[in-house]
C-alpha positions in Angstrom: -20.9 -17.3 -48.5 -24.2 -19.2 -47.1 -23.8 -21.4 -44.3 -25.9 -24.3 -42.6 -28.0 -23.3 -39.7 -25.9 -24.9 -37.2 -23.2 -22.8 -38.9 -24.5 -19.6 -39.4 -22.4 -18.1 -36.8 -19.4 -18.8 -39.1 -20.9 -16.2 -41.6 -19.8 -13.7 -39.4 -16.5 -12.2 -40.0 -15.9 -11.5 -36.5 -17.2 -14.7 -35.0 -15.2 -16.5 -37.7 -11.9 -15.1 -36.6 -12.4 -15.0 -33.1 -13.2 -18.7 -33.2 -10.0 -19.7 -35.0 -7.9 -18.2 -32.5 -10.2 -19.7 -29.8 -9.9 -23.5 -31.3 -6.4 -23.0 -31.1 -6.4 -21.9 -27.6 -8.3 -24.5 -26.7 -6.5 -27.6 -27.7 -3.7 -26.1 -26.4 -4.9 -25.6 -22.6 -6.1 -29.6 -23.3 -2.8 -30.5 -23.9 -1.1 -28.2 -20.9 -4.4 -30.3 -18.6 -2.7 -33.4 -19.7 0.5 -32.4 -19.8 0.2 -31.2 -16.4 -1.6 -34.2 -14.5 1.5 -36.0 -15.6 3.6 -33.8 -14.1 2.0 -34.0 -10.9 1.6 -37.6 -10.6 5.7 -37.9 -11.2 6.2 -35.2 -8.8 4.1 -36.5 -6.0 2.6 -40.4 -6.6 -0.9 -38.7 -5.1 -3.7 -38.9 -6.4 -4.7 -36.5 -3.8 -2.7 -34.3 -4.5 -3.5 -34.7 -8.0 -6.9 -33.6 -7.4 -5.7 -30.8 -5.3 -4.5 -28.9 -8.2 -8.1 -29.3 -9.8 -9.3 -27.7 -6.7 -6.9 -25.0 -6.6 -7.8 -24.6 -10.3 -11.8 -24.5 -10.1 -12.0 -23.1 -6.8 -11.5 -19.4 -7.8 -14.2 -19.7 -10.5 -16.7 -20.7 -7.6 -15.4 -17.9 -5.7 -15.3 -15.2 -7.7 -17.7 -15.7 -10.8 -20.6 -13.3 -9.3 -17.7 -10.6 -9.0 -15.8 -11.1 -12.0 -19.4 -10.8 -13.5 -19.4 -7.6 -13.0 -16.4 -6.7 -15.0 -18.0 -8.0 -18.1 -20.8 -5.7 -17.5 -18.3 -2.9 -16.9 -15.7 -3.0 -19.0 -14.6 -3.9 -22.3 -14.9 -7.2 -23.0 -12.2 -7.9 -25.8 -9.8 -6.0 -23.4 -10.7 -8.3 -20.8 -10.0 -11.9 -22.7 -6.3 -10.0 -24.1 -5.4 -10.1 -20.3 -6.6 -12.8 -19.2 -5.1 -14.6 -22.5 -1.6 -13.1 -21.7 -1.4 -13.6 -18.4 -2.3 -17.4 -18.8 0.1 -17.7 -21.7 2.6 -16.3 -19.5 1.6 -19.1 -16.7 1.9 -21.8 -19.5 5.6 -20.2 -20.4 7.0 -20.2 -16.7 5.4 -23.5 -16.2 7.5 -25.0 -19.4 10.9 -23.6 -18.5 10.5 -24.5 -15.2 10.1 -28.3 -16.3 12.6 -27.4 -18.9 15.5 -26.9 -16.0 14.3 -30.1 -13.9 13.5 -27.6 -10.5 9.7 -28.2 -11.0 8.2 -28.7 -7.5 4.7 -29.2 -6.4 4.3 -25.8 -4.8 4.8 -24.1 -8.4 2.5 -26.1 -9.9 -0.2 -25.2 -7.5 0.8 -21.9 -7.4 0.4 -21.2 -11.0 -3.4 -23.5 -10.3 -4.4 -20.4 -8.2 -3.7 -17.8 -10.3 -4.6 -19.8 -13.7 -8.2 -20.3 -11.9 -8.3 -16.5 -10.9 -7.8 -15.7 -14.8 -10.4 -18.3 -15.8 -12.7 -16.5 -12.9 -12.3 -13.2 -15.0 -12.3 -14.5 -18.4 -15.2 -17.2 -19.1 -17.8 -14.5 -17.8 -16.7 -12.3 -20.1 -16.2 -14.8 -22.7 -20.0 -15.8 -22.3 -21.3 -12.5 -22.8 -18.6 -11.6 -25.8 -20.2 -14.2 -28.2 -23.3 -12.4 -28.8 -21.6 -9.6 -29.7 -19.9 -11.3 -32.4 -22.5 -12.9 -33.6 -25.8 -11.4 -32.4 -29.1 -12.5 -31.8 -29.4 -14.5 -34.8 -26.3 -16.2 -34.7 -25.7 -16.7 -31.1 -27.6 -20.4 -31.0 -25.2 -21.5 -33.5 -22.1 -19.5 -32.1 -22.7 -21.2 -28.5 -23.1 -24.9 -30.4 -20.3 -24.2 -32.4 -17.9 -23.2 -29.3 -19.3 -26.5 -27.4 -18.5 -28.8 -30.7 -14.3 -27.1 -30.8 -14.3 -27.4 -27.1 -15.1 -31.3 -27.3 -13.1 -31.7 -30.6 -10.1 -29.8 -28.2 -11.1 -32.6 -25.8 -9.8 -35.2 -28.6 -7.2 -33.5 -30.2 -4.8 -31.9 -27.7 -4.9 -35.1 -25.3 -4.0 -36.9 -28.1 -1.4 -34.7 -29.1 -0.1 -34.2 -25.6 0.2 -37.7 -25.4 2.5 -38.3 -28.0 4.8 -35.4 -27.2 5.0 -36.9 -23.6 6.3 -40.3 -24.5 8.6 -38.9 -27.3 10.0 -35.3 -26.4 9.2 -34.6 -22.5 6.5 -32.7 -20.3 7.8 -29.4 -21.5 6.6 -29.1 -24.9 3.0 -29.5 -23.5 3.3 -26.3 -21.8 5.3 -24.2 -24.1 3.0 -24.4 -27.2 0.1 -23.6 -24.4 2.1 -20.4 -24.4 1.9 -19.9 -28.0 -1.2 -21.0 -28.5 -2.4 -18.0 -26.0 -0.1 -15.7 -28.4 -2.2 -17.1 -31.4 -5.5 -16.9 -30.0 -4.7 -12.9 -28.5 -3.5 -11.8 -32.4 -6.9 -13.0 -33.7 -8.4 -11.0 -30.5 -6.8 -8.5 -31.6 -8.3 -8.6 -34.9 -11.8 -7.6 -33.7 -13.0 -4.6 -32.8 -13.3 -3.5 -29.2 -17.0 -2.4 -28.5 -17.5 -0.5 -25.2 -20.0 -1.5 -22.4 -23.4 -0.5 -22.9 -23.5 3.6 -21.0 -25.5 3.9 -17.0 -27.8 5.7 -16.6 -27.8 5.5 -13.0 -24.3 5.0 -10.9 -23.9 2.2 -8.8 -21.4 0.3 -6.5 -19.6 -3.2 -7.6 -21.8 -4.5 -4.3 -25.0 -3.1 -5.7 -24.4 -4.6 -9.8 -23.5 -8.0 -8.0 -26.5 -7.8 -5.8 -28.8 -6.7 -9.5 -27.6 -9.6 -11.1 -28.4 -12.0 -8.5 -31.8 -10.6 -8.0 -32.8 -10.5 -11.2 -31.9 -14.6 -11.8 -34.0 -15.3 -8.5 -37.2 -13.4 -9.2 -37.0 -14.7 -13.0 -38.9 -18.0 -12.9 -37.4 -19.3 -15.8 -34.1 -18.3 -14.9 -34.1 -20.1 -12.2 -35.6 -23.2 -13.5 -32.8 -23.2 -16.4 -29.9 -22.5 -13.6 -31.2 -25.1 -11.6 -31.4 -28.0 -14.6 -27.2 -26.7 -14.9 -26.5 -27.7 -11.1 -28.3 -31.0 -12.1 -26.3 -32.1 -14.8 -22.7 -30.3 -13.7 -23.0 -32.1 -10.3 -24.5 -35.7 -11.8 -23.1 -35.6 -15.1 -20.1 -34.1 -16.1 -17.3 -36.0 -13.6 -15.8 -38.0 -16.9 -12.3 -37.1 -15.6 -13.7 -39.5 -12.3 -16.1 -41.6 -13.7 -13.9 -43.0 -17.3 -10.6 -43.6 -15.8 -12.5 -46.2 -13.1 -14.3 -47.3 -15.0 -11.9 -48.5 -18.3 -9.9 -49.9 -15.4 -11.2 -51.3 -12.4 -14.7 -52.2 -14.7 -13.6 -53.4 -18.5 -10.1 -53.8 -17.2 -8.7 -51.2 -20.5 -5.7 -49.7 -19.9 -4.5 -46.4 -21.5 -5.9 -47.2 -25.2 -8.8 -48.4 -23.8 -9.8 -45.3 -21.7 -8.4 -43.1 -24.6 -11.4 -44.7 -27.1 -14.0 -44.1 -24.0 -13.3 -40.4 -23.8 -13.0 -40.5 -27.7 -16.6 -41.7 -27.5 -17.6 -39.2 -25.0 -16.3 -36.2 -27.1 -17.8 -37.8 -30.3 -21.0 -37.6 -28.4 -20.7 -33.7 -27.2 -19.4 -32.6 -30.6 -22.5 -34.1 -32.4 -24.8 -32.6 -29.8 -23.0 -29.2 -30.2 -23.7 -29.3 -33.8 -27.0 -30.4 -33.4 -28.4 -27.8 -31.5 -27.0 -25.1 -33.7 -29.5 -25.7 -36.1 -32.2 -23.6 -34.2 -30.8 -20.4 -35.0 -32.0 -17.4 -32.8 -34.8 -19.8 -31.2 -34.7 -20.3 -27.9 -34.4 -24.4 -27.1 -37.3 -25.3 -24.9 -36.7 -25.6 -21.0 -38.6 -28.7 -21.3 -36.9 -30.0 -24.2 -33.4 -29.2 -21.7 -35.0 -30.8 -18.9 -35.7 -34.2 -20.7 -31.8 -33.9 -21.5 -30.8 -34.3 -18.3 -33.2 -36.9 -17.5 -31.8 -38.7 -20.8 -28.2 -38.0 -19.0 -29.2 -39.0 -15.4 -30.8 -41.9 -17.3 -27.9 -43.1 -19.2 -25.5 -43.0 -15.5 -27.6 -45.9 -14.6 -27.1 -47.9 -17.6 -23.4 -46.9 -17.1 -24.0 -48.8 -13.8 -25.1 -51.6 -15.4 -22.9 -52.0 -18.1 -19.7 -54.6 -18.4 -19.0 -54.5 -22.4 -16.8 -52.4 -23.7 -18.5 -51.3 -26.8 -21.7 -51.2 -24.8 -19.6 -48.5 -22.2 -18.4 -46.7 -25.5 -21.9 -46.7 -27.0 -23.4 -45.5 -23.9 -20.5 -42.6 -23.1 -21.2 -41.4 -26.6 -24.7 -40.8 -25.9 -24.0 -39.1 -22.1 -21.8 -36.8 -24.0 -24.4 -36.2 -26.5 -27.6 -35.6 -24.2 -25.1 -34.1 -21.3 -23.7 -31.2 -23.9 -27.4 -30.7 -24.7 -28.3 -29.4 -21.6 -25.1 -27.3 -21.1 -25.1 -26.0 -24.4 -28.8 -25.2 -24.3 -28.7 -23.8 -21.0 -25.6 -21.4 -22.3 -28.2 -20.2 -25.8 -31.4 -20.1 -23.7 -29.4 -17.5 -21.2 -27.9 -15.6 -23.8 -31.2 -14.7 -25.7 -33.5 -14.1 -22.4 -30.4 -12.0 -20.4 -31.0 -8.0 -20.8 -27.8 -6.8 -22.2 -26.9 -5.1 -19.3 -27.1 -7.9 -17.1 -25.9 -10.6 -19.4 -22.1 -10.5 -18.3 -23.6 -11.0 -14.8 -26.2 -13.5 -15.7 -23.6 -15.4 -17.4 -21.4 -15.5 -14.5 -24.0 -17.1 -12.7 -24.3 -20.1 -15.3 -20.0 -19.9 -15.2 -20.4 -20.6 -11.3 -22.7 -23.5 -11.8 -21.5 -25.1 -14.5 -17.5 -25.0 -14.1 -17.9 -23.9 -10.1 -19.9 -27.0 -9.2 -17.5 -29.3 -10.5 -14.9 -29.8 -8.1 -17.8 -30.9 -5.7 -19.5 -33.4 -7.8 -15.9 -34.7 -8.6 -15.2 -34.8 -4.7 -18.6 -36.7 -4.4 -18.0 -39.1 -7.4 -14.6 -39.9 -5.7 -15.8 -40.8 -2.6 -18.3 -43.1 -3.5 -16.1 -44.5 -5.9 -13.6 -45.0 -3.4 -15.9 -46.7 -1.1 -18.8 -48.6 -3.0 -17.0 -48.4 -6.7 -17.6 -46.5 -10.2 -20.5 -48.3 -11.0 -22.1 -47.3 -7.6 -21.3 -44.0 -8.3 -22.9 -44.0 -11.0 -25.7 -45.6 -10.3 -26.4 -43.1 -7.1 -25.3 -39.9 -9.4 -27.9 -41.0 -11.9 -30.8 -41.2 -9.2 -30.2 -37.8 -7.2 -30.2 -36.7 -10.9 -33.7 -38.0 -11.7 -34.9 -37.3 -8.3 -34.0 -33.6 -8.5 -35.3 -33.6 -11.8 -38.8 -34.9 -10.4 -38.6 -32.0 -7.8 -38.1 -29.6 -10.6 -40.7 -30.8 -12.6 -43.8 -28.7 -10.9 -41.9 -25.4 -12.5 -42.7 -26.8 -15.9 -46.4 -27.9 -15.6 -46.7 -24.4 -13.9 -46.8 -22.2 -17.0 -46.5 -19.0 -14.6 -43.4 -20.3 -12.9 -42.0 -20.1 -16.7 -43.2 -16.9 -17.8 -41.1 -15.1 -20.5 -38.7 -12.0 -18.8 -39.0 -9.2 -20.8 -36.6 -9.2 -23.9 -32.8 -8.0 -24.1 -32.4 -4.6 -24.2 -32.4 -3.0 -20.7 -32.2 -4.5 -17.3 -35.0 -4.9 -15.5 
């Protein structure tokens, strides 16, 4: 069967099944979010401690994700994800019947934070790296957009869905079909073959493959230059679970409908943008063309500031989403194909550290400012450092050296 370009990855049997399981998974760890920032919030009335637990939660992946990099390059990857799947599932199952008896406290949730982060440490490298064996070189642009549209579709769906089963059944069910969403998405794991790291020819320590991977994104000019454009846009950008809750209330005055049509719009945006940019196949999307994404992002913050319609806020979301899952998206394909294949588990980790790691910081920030100027400050001074970085980046792209092509996958450098 012939698929679109931005679908070509689906013509793989491997991909195909993989990603199934992987939708699944994926509305169902939106739901247990939701599920479980209610949970907190009855537990505790703190919003600080609310956004503890999103600390606890992120804060292994910007601890570990050079290490756990390692292990993608090491071992099997599919073996990885099956653990990290189970043990989450089994999180998401302990979590359930413990709101299921009414002895939930706040120290189990945070608990099960820590070691839910440690597992996300340990999977998303490997994760990463795992699409382009399933779909290969000329299939991995498409895999990576078509992974970013299910994960903003996920975004929509099990929030929605999550939302429902809270007002009509209980917290509970949030977390328990987490639980066998993990047991779905593990079968169709299950279901593709298990390919063994590439062989070494030399032996070396953990401390000397972290220390390879990290040395080889820093003397890579255009390595660095795409990781850096990532920091931009993870730190400005992509604090929606800040930015749209202040802003539907304390800006348009929306309640819970309200903000549920701005992040609506938002994943609207993303999904289009993921579909969009699976359409170049095994290209490589220009760092330029990446950089003027962010600026469009960084761009569209200030507008943000500006804005006190409603449908102007939803139009302009939609289009952060849109340019904002460009960069990421693009950023993820561009690494995949320039990576050797021994080093792309630990390249990958690098982009997992400063995409999901930086979050919790730029959520901080946006928080703070927001606390003491307001959301539309916030934005307003997000979208600035944005462009300013931007401009202080712009000297690697006018220096065509600075951007010189690594040599292709196949061995490490």
């Amino acid at each position: 069967m012939a698929f679109p370009a931005g679908l070509h990855a689906l013509g793989q049997r491997e991909y195909r099944v993989y990603y199934a399981g992987n939708l699944v998974s994926q509305v169902g760890t939106w739901m247990q979010t939701v599920t479980q920032s209610w949970l907190v919030l009855q537990l505790t009335n703190s919003p600080f401690r609310l956004g503890l637990i999103a600390t606890l939660q992120f804060g292994p992946i910007l601890l570990l994700s050079v290490f756990t990099g390692v292990l993608a390059d090491r071992f099997t990857k599919r073996h990885l994800l099956v653990t990290t799947q189970a043990v989450q599932g089994c999180l998401a199952l302990t979590l359930g019947l413990l709101v299921w008896s009414g002895r939930t406290a706040y120290w189990h949730v945070a608990t099960i934070a820590v070691f839910w982060g440690v597992m996300n440490a340990i999977d998303q490298p490997a994760r990463q790296s795992f699409v382009m064996e399933l779909a290969g070189r000329e299939g991995v642009a498409s895999a990576v957009a078509l992974n970013s549209a299910s994960f903003n579709a996920a975004r929509i769906v099990g929030p929605a869905i999550a939302g429902v089963l809270i007002a009509r059944v209980g917290l509970s069910p949030g977390f328990l079909l987490n639980a066998l969403a993990f047991a779905v998405a593990i079968t169709t794991l299950l279901r593709v073959p298990a390919r063994p790291p590439r062989p070494r020819t030399t032996p070396t320590t953990f401390v000397g493959d972290m220390a390879e991977g990290v040395a080889y994104a820093a003397r890579t000019g255009i390595v660095r230059f795409v990781l850096a454009l990532q920091v931009v846009v993870s730190f400005c950008v992509f604090n929606f679970t800040v930015y749209v809750p202040l802003l539907a209330r304390n800006v348009l005055g929306q309640g819970s409908e309200g903000f549920g049509l701005l992040m609506t719009s938002l994943g609207i945006g993303a999904v289009l943008a993921g579909l969009s940019l699976g359409a170049l196949g095994s290209r490589q999307p220009p760092p330029a063309g990446i950089a003027l994404a962010v600026g469009s992002a960084c761009g569209l913050l200030l507008g943000l500031a500006l804005v006190r319609q409603f449908w102007a806020a939803a139009l302009l979301l939609g289009l952060t989403g849109f340019a904002g899952t460009l960069v990421t998206a693009g950023c993820n394909t561009f690494l995949h194909l320039t990576a050797p294949d021994a080093l792309r588990g630990r390249v990958m980790s690098l982009y997992t550290l400063l995409s999901s790691g930086v979050f919790p910081i730029g959520a901080f920030f946006v928080g703070f400012v927001s606390e003491a100027r307001g959301v539309s400050t916030a934005f307003a001074v997000n979208g600035t450092l944005g462009l300013l970085a931007l401009a202080l980046l712009r000297p690697w792209i006018v220096r065509g050296a600075a951007l010189s092509q690594p040599p292709r996958s196949g061995a490490a450098s």
